[in-house]
TORMI-433534 format. One line per field, with one value per atom (N, C-alpha, C): atom name; x, y, z; residue number from 0. Coordinates in steps of 0.02 Angstrom, whole numbers. Each point is the difference from the previous one (the first is absolute). Last residue first. Layout:
residues N
atomo	[CA;...]
X	[X;...]
Y	[Y;...]
Z	[Z;...]
num	[NUM;...]
This chain:
residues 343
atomo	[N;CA;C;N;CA;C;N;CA;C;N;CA;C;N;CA;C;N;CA;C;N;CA;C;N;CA;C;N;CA;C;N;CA;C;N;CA;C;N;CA;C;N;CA;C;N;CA;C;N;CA;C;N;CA;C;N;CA;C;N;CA;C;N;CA;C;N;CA;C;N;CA;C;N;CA;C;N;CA;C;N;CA;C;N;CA;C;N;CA;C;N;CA;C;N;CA;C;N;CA;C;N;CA;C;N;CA;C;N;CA;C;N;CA;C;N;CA;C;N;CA;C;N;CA;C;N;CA;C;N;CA;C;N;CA;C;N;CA;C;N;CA;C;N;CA;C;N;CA;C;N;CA;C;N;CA;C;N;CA;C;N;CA;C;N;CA;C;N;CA;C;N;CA;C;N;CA;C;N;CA;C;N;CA;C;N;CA;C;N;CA;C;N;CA;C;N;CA;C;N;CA;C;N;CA;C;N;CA;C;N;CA;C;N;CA;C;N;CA;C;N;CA;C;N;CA;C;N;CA;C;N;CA;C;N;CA;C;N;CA;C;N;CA;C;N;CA;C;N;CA;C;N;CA;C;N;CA;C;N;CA;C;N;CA;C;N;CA;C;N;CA;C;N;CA;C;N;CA;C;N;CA;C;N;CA;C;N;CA;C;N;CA;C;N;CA;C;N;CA;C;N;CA;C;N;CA;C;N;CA;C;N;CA;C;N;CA;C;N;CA;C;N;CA;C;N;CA;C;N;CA;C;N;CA;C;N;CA;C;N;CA;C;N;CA;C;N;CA;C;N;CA;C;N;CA;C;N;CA;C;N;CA;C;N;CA;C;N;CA;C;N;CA;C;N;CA;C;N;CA;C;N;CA;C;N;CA;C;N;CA;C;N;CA;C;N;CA;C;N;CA;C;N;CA;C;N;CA;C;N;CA;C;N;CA;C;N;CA;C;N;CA;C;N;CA;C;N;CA;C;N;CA;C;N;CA;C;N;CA;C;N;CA;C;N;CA;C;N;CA;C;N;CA;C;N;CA;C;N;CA;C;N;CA;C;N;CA;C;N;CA;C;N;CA;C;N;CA;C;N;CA;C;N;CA;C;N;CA;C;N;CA;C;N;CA;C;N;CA;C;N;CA;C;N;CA;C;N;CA;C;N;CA;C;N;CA;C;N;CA;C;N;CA;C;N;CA;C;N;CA;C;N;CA;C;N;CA;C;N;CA;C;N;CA;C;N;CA;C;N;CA;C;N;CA;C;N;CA;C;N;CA;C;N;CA;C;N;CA;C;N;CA;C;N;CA;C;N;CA;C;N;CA;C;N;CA;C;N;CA;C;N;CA;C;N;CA;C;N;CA;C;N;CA;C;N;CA;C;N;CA;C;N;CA;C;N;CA;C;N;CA;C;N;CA;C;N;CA;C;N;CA;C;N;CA;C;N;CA;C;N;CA;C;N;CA;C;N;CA;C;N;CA;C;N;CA;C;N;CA;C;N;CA;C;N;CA;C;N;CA;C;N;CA;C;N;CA;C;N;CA;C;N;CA;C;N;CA;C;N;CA;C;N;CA;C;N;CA;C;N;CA;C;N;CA;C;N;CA;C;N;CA;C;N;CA;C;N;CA;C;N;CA;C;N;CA;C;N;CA;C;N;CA;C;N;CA;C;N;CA;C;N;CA;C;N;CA;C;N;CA;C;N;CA;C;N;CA;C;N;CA;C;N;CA;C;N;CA;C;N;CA;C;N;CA;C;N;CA;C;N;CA;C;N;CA;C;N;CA;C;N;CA;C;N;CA;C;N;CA;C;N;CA;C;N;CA;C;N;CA;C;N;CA;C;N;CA;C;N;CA;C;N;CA;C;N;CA;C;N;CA;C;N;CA;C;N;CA;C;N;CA;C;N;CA;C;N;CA;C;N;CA;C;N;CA;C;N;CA;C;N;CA;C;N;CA;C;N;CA;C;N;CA;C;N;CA;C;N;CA;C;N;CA;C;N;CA;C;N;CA;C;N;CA;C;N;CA;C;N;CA;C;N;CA;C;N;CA;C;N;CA;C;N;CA;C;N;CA;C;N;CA;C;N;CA;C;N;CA;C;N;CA;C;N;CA;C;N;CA;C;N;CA;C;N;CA;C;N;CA;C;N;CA;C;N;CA;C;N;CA;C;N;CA;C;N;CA;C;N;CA;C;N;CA;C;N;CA;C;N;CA;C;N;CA;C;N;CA;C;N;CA;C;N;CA;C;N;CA;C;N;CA;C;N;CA;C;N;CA;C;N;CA;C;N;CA;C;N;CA;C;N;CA;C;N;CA;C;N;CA;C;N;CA;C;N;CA;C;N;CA;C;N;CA;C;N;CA;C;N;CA;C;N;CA;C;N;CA;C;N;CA;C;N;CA;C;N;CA;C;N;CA;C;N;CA;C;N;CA;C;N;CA;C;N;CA;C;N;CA;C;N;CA;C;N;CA;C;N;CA;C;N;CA;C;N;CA;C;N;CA;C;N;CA;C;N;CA;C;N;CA;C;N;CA;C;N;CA;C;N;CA;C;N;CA;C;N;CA;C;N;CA;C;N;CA;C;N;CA;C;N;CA;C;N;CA;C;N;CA;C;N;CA;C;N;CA;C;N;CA;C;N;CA;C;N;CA;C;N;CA;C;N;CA;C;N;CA;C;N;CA;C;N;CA;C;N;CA;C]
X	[9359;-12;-16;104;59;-64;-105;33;43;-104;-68;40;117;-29;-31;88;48;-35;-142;22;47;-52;-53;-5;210;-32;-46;2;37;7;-153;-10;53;44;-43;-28;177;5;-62;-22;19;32;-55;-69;22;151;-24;-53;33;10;-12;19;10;0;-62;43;-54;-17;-7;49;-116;64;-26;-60;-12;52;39;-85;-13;229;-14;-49;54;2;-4;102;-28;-11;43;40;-48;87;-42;21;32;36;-66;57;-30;33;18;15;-44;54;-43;7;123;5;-70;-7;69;-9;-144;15;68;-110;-66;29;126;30;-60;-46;103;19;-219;2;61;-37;-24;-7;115;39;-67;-107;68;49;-178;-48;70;-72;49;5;-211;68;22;-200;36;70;-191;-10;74;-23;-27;10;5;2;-27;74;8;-7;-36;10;2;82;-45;16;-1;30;-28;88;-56;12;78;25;-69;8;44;8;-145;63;44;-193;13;71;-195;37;13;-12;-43;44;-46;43;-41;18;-54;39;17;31;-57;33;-39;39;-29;49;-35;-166;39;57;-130;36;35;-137;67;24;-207;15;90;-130;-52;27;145;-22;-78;162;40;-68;-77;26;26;3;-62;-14;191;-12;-67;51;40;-15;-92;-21;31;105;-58;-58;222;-4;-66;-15;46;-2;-91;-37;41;71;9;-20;-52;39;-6;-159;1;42;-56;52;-23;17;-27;42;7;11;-59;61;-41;37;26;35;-62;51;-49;42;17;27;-54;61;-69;46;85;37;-84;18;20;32;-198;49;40;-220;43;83;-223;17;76;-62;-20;33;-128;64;-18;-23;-58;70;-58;47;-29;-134;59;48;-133;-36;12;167;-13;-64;18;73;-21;-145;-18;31;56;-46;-22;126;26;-40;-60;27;40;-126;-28;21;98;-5;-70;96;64;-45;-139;36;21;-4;-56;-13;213;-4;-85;42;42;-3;-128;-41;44;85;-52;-20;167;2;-56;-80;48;50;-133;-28;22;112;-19;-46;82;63;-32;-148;-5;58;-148;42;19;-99;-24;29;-18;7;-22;44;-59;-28;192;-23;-74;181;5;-56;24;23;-19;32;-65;-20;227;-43;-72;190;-31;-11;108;32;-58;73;-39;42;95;-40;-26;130;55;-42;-103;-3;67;-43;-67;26;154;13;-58;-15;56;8;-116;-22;26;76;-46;-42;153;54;-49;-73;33;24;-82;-57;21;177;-57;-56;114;54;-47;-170;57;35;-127;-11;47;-19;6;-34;22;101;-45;-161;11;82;-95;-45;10;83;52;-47;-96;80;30;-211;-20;86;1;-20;0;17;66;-21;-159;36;54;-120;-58;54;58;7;-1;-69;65;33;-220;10;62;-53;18;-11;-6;-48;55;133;-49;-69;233;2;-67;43;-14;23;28;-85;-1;214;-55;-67;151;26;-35;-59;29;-22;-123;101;44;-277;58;89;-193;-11;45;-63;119;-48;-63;-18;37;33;22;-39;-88;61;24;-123;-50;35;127;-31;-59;195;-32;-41;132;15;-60;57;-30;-12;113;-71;-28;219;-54;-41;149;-11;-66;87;-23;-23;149;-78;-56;243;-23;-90;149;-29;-43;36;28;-28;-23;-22;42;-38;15;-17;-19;-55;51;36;20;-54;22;-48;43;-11;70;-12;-158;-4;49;-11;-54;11;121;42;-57;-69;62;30;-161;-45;59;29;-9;-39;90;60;-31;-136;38;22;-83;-35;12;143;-8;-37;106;-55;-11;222;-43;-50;236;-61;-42;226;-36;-81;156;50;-21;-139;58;43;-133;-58;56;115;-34;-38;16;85;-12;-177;0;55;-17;-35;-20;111;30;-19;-44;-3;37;52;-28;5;128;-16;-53;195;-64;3;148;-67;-43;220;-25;-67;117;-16;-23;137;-6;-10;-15;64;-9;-196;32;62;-150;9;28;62;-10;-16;73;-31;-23;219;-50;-25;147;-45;-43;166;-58;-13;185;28;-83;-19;61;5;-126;-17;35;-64;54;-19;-180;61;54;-196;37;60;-302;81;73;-228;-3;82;-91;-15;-3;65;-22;-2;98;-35;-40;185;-24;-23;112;-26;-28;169;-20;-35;93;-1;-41;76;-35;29;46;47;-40;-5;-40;50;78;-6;-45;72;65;-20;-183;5;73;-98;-38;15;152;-11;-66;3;65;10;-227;46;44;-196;49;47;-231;80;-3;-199;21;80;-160;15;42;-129;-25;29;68;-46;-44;212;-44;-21;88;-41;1;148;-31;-11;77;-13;-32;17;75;-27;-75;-11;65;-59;68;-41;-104;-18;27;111;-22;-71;126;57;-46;-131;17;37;-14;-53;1;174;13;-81;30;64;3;-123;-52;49;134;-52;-70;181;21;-36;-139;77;31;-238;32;79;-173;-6;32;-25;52;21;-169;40;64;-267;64;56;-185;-40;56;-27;37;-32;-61;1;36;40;-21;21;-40;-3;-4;96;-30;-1;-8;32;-20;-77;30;29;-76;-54;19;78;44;-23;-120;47;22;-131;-31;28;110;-16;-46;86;56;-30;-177;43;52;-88;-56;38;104;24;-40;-40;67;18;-177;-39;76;19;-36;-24;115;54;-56;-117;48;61;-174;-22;30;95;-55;-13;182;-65;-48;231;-27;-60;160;-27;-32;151;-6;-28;62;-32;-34;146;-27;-13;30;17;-17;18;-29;34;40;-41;-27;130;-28;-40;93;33;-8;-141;19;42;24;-92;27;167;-1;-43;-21;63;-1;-107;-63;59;131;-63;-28;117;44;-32;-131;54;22;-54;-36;-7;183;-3;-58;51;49;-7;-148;-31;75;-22;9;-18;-95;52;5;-68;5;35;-72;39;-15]
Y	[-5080;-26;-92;124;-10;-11;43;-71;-18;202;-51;-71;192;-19;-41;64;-13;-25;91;-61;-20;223;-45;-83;177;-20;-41;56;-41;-12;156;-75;-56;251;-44;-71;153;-45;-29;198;-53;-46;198;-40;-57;47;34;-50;-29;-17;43;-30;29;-10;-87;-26;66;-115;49;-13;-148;18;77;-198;60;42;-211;-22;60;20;-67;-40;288;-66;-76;169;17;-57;94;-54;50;55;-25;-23;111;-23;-29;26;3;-3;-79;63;27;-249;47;49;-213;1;64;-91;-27;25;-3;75;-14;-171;21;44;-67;-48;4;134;11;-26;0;57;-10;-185;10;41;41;-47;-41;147;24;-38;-92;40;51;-212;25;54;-162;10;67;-51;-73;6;150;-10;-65;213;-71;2;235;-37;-80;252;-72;-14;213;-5;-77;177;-45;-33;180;1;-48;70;-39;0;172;-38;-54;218;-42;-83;193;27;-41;-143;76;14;-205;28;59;-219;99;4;-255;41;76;-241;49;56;-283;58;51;-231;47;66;-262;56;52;-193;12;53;-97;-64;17;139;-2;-70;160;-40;-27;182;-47;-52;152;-26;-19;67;-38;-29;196;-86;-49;217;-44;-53;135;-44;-20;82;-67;-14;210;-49;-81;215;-25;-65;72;-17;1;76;-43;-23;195;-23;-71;244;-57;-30;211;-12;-67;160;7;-55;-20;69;13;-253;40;73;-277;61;46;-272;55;50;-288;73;37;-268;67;48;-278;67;46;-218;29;57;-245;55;42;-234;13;101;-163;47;-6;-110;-32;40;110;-54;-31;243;-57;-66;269;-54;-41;267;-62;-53;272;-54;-57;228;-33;-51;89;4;-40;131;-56;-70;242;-61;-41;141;-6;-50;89;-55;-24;195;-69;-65;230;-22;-41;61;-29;-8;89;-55;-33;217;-50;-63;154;37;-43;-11;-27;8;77;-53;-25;225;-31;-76;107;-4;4;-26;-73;31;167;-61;-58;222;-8;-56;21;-28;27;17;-71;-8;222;-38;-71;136;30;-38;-125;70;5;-217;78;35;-211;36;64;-232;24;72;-146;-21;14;161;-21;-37;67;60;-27;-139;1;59;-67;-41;29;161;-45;-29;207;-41;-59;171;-65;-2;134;23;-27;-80;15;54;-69;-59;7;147;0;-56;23;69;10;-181;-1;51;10;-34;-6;145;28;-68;-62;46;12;-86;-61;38;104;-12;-52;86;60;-21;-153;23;52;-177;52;30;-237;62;49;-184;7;62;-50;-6;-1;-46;63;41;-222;34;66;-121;-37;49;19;54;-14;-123;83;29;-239;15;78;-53;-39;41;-20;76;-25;-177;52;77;-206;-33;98;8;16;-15;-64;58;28;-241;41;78;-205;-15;33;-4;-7;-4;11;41;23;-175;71;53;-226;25;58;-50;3;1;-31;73;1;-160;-33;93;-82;0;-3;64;-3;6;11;-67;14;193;-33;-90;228;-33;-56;272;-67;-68;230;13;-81;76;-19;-2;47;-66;-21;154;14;-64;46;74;-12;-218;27;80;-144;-11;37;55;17;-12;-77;52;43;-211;-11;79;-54;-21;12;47;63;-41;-146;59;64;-233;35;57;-126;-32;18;106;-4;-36;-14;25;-16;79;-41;20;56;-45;-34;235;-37;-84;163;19;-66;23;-48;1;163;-82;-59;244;-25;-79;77;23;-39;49;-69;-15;197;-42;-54;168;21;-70;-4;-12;1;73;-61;-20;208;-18;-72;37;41;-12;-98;-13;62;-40;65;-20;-137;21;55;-185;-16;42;45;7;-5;-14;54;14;-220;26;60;-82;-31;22;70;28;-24;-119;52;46;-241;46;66;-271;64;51;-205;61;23;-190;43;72;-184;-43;50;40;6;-46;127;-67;5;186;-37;-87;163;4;-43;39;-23;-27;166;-43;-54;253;-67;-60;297;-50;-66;197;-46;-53;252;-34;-29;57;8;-23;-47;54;31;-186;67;50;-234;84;45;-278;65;63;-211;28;57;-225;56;27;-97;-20;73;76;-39;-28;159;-51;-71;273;-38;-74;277;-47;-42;221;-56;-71;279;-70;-29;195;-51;-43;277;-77;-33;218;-37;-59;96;28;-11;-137;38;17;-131;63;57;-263;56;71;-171;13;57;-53;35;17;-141;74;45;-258;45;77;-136;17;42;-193;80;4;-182;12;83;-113;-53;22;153;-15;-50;89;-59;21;190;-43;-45;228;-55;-66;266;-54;-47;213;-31;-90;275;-82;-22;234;8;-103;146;-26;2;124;-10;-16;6;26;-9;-29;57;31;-231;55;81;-187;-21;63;-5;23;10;-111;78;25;-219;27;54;-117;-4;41;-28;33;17;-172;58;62;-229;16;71;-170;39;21;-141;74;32;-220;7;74;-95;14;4;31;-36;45;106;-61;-51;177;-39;-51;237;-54;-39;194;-6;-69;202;-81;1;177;-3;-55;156;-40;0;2;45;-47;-77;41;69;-211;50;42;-207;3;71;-37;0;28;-85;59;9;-225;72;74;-186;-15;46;14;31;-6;-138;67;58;-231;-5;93;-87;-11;32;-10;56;-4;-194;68;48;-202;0;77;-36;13;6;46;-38;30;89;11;-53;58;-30;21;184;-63;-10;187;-41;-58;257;-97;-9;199;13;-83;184;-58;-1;180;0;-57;-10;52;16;-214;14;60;-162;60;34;-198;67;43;-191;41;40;-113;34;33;-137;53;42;-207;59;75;-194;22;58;-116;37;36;-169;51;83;-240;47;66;-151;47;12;-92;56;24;-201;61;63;-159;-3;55;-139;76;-2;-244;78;76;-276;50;71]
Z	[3407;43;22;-176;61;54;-218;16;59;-39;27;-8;-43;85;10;-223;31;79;-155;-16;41;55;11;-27;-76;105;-9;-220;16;74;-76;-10;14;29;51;0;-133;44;37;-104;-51;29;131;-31;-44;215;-43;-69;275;-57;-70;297;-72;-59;275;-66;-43;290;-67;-58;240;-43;-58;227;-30;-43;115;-22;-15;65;-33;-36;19;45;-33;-146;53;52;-291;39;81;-283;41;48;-253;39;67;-289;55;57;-259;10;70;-93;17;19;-41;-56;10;208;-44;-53;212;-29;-65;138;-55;-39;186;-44;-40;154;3;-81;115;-23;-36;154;-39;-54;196;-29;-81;180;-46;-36;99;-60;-12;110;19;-55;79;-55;30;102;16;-47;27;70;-9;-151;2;46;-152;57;-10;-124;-17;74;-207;95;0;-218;46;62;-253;106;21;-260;49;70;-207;54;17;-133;-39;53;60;12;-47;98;21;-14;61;-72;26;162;8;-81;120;-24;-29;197;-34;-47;96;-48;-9;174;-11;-31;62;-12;-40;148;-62;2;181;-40;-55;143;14;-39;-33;-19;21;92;-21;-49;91;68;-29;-154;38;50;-116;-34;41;79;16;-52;-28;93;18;-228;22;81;-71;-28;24;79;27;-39;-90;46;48;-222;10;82;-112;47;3;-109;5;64;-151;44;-2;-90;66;28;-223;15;56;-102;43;-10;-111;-10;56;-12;16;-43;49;-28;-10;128;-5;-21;60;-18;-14;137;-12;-16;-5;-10;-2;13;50;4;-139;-6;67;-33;-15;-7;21;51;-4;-98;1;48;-25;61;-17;-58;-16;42;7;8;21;-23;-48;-18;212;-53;-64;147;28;-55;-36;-15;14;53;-46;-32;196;19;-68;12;35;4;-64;-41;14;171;-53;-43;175;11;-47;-17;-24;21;101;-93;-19;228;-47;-54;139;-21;-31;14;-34;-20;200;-66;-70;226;-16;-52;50;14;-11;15;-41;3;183;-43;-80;208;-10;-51;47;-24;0;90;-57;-33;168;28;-82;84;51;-17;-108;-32;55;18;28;-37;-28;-19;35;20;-61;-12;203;-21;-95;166;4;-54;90;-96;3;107;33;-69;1;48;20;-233;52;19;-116;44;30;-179;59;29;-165;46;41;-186;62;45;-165;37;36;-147;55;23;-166;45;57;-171;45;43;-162;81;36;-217;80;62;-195;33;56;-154;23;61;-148;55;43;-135;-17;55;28;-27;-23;209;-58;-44;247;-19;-75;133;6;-29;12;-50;-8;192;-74;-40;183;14;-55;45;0;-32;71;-77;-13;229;-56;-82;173;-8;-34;-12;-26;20;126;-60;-66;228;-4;-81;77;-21;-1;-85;70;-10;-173;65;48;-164;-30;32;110;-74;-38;183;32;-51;-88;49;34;-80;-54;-2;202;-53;-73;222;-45;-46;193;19;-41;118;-61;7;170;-29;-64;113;47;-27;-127;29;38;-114;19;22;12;-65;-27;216;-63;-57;215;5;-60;75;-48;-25;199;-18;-55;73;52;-4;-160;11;46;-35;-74;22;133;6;-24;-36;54;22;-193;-6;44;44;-44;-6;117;46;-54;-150;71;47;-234;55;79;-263;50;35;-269;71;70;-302;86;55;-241;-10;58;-73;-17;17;87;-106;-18;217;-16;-82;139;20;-48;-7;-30;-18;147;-70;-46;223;-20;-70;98;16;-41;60;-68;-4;203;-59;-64;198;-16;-73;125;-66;-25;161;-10;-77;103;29;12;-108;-1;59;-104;19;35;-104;77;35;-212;58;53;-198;27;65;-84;17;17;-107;68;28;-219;48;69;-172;1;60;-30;-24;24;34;20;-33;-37;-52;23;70;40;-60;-30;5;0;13;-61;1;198;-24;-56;59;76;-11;-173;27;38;-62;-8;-26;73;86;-47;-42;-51;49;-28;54;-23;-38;-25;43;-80;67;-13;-196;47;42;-137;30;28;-161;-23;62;7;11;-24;-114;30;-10;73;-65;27;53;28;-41;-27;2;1;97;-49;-7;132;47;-71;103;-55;41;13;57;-50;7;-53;61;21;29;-55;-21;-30;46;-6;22;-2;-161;83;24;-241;45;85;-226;42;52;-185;-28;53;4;22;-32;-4;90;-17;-225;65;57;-144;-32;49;30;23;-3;-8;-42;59;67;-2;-65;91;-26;-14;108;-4;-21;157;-97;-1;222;-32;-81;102;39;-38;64;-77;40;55;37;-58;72;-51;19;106;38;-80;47;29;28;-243;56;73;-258;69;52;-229;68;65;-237;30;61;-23;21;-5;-101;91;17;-248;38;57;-96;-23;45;-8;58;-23;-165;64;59;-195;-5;47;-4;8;5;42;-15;6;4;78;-50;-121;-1;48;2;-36;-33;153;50;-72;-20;-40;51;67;-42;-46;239;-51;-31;143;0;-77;197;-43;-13;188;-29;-59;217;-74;-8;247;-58;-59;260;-55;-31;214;-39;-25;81;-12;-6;23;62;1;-184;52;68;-192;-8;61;-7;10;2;-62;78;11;-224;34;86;-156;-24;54;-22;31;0;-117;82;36;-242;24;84;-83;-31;21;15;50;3;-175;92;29;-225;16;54;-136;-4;-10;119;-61;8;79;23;-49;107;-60;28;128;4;-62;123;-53;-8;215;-40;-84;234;-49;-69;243;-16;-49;137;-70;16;164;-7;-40;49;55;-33;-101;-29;42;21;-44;-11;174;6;-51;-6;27;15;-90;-70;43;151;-34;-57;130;39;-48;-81;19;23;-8;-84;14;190;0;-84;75;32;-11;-223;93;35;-247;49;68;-103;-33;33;47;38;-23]
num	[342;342;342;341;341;341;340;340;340;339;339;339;338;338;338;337;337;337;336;336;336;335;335;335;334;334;334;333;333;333;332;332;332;331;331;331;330;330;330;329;329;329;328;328;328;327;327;327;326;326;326;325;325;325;324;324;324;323;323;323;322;322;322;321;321;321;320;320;320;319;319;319;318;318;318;317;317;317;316;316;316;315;315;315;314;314;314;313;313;313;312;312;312;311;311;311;310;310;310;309;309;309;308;308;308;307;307;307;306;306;306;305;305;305;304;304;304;303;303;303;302;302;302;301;301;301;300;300;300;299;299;299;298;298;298;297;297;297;296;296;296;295;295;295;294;294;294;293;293;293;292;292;292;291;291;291;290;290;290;289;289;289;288;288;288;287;287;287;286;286;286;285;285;285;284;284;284;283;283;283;282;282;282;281;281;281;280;280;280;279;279;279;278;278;278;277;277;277;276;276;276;275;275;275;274;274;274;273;273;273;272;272;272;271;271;271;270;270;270;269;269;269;268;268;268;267;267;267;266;266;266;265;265;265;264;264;264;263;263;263;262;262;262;261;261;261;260;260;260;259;259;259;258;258;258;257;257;257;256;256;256;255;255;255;254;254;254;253;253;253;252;252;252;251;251;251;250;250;250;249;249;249;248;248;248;247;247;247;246;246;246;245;245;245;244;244;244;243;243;243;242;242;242;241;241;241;240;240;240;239;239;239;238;238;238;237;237;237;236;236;236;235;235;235;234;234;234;233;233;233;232;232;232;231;231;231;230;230;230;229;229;229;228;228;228;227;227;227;226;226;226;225;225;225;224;224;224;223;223;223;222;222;222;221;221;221;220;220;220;219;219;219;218;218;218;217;217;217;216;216;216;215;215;215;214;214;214;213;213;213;212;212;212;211;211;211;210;210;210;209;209;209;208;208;208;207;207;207;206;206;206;205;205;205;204;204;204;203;203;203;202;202;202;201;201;201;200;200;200;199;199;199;198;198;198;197;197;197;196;196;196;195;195;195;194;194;194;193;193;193;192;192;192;191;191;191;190;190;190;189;189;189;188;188;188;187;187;187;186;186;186;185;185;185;184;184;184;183;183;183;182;182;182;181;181;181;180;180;180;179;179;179;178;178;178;177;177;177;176;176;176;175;175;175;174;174;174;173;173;173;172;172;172;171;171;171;170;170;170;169;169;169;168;168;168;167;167;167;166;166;166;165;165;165;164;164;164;163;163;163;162;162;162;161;161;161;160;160;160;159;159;159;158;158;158;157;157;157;156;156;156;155;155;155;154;154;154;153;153;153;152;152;152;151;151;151;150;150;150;149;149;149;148;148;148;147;147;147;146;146;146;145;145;145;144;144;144;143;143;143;142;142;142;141;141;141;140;140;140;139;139;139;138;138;138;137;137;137;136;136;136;135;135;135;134;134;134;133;133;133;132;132;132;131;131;131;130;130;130;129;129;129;128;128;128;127;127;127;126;126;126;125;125;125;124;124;124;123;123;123;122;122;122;121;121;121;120;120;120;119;119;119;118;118;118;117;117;117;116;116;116;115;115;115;114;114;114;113;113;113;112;112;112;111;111;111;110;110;110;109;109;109;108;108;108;107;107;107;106;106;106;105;105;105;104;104;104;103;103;103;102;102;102;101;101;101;100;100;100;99;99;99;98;98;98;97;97;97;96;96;96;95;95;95;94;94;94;93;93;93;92;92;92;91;91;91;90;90;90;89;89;89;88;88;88;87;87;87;86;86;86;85;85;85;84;84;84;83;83;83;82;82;82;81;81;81;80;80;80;79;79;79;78;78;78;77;77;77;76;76;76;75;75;75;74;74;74;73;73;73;72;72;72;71;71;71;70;70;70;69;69;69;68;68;68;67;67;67;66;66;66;65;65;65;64;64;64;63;63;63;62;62;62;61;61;61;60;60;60;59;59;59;58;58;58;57;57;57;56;56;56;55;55;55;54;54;54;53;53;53;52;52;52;51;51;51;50;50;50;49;49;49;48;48;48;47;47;47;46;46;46;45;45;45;44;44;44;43;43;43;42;42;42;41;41;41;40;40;40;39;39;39;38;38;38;37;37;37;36;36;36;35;35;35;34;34;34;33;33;33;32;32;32;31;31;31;30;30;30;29;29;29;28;28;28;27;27;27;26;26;26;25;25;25;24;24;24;23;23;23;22;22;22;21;21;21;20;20;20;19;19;19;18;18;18;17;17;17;16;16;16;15;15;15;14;14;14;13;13;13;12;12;12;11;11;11;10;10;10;9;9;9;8;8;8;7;7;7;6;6;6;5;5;5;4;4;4;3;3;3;2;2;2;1;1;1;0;0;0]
């Protein structure tokens, strides 16, 4: 079911009435694809992106307030602090798509409210409310590892028929073998690095208006864009490189250190999708903390996280086959003992 055509409705109401907003968003595909769809629409505003939705509090509501937005956007963050939403003197949309929590008094879009089954991305919800920039749209919906089988697919192919191939039906093939797969990646590569250098990415790619623009490199914003991501996409590949896989393990772990940021989640998703038999732990050193990204095709990986995280100074938790988790550094062995047996 997910959002209904009247909270559709009602969301494009809000974009419309937005002059100068201010849009918080995670910092993946789906949170930056979701973010690019408003700004576009509004064409004004401010983005900024979120790397720990535990960072949103009183203090983040002192910044928001002094660029007195008159609309505050947050898009794809899994949890709010109370102290944030009663300290912004705007109004609160909050549009998400991860298990459903309390809005404190924000305008909240959740398709599951509706069905806790349906965790459509974030940016598909966007696209529904706004039908505009498709392509953006699906950069997103794909990063977040859903493939549409609806009118939006049907669209795509026919608007962008080399991006896509309509023989693929499965969000991890069109991740990895697609050029759509390939702008996915361009936009995640482009969220890492220092604050400085993320805005200015993002502050080009709210100029593209086409991919060709990017993966053809015609124009001065597309190719600042691809030549970020080929920079990064060797010290990626180098990882990759690195991670040995034994058979018999059901647990493929991997720990890195990187100062260009954390490749976590793109790693695991292509773990996942060359070896789906195994659970898949990637962990980033950084800051006192381990960051790691967690996907399987078959365990239940929050309720997993839940009962790893016992006697562990950490927290964690997300989709069912895609998850994240915190861990500070002296805990980590214990998480990693703790998982490999709960699994």
């Amino acid at each position: 079911m997910g959002l209904t055509d009247e909270q559709l409705a009602r969301l494009r109401e809000l974009i419309h009435s937005a002059v100068r907003p201010l849009i918080l968003f995670d910092d993946d595909p789906d949170g930056l694809t979701s973010f690019l769809l408003i700004y576009k629409h509004v064409n004004d505003g401010k983005g900024m992106p979120v790397k720990n939705a535990k960072a949103i509090g009183a203090e983040m509501a002192l910044k928001v307030n002094e660029y007195d937005p008159d609309l505050v956007v947050i898009l794809d963050v899994p949890m709010m602090s109370r102290d944030f939403i009663e300290s912004v003197r705007a109004k609160i949309v909050w549009v998400d798509h991860h298990p459903v929590q309390e809005s404190f008094g924000a305008e909240y879009f959740n398709p599951r409210s509706n069905d806790d089954s349906d965790n459509r991305p974030t940016a598909y919800w966007v696209y529904r409310a706004l039908e505009e920039n498709l392509w953006i749209a699906m950069v997103g919906i794909i990063g977040d590892w859903f493939l549409p089988e609806d009118e939006i697919r049907k669209k795509f192919s026919l608007e962008y028929p080399g991006l896509l191939p309509d023989d693929i039906t499965k969000p991890e093939v069109a991740l990895h073998n697609s050029k759509l797969g390939e702008l996915c990646r361009i936009f995640s590569f482009n969220l890492k690095g220092r604050v400085s250098e993320v805005i200015k990415s993002v502050k080009v790619l709210t100029r593209i208006k086409s991919p060709e623009e990017i993966l053809e490199q015609t124009s001065a914003g597309g190719r600042f864009i691809f030549k970020k991501y080929s920079k990064l996409l060797a010290e990626y590949d180098e990882l990759l490189k690195k991670i040995s896989v034994k058979p018999d393990d059901k647990l493929l772990l991997f720990v890195y250190s990187s100062e260009n940021g954390s490749f976590s989640a793109e790693l695991s998703n292509e773990l996942i999708y060359k070896h789906p038999d195994k659970v898949i732990l990637v962990a980033w050193e950084y800051d006192g903390e381990y960051k790691c990204s967690l996907r399987s095709t078959k365990a239940n990986l929050p309720k997993l996280i839940e009962k790893s995280l016992e006697g562990v100074s950490g927290y964690g938790g997300g989709h069912d086959h895609a998850s994240g988790a915190c861990i500070k550094t002296e805990d980590f062995n214990q998480f990693v003992e703790n998982f490999r047996k709960n699994i």
